[in-house]
N, C-alpha and C positions, 0 to 999 in steps of 0.2 A: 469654631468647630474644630476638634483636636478627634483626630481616629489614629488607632494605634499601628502601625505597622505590620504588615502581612511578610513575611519575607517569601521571596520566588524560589520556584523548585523548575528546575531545569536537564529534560533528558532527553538527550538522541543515541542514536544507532543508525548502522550503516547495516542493511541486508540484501542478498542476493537468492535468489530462488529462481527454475525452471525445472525442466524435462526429468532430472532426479528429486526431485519433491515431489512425496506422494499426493498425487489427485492432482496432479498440473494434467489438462489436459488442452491449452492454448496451441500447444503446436498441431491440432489433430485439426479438419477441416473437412468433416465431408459430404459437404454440396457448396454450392455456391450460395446458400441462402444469406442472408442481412440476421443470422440469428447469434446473439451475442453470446459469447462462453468468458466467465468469468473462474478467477483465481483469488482465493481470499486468504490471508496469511495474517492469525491473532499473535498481536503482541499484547504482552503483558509488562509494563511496567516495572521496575525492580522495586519503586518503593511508590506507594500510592499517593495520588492530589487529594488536596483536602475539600475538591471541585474538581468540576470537568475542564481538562486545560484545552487550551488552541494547541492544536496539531499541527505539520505543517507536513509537507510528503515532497520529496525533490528527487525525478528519476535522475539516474545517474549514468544508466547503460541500461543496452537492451540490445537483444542476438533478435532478427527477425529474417525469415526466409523471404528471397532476392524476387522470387517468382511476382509477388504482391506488393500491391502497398501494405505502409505500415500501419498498422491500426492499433493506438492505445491509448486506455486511459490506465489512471493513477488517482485511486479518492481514499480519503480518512473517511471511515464509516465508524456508528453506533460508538462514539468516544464517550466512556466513562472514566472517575479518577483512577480505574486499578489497570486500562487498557483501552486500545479500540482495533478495528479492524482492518486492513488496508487491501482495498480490493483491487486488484489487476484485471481489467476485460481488452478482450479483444471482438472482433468481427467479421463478416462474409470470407472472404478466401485469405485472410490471414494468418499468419503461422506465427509462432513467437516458442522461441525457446529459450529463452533467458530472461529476468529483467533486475535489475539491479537498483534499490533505491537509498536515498537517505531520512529520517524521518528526527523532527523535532516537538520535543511537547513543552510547554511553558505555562504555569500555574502556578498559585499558592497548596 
């Protein structure tokens, strides 16, 4: 069995976003409730897959206020070949004003 070769397509980026990006509002906390507030930040791809590639998401920094613990996550959501979504949450009395990631996509 002979299949012809696919060749890989391969892109990252390095981003940073908090407190001046519009609709961040992770730094803001007000109650004490366990109720999560998310940050979503679409990338769009410069050049499309010809499929949905693996994503990969690697935080690299993050500013969080001393008062709390730190609460984050870091996910690759809704990934298509033109883009995906990468959502930032945080929780209960935590504050975040920064967060700084790196992201890879790897596909045909």
């Amino acid at each position: 069995m002979h299949s012809s070769p696919v060749p890989w397509q391969v892109l990252s980026s390095h981003l940073g976003v908090g407190i001046l990006s519009e609709g961040w509002t992770l730094n803001v906390c007000e109650d004490e409730a366990e109720e999560v507030r998310h940050f979503c930040v679409n990338i769009v791809f410069a050049s499309a897959f010809t499929a949905v590639p693996v994503v990969h998401l690697g935080l690299t920094g993050f500013d969080t206020d001393q008062r709390d613990s730190s609460r984050l996550t870091l996910k690759a959501e809704n990934i298509t070949p033109s883009g995906f979504s990468a959502v930032i949450s945080t929780w209960a009395a935590s504050r975040v004003y920064a967060v700084e990631f790196d992201w890879l996509a790897i596909g045909s």
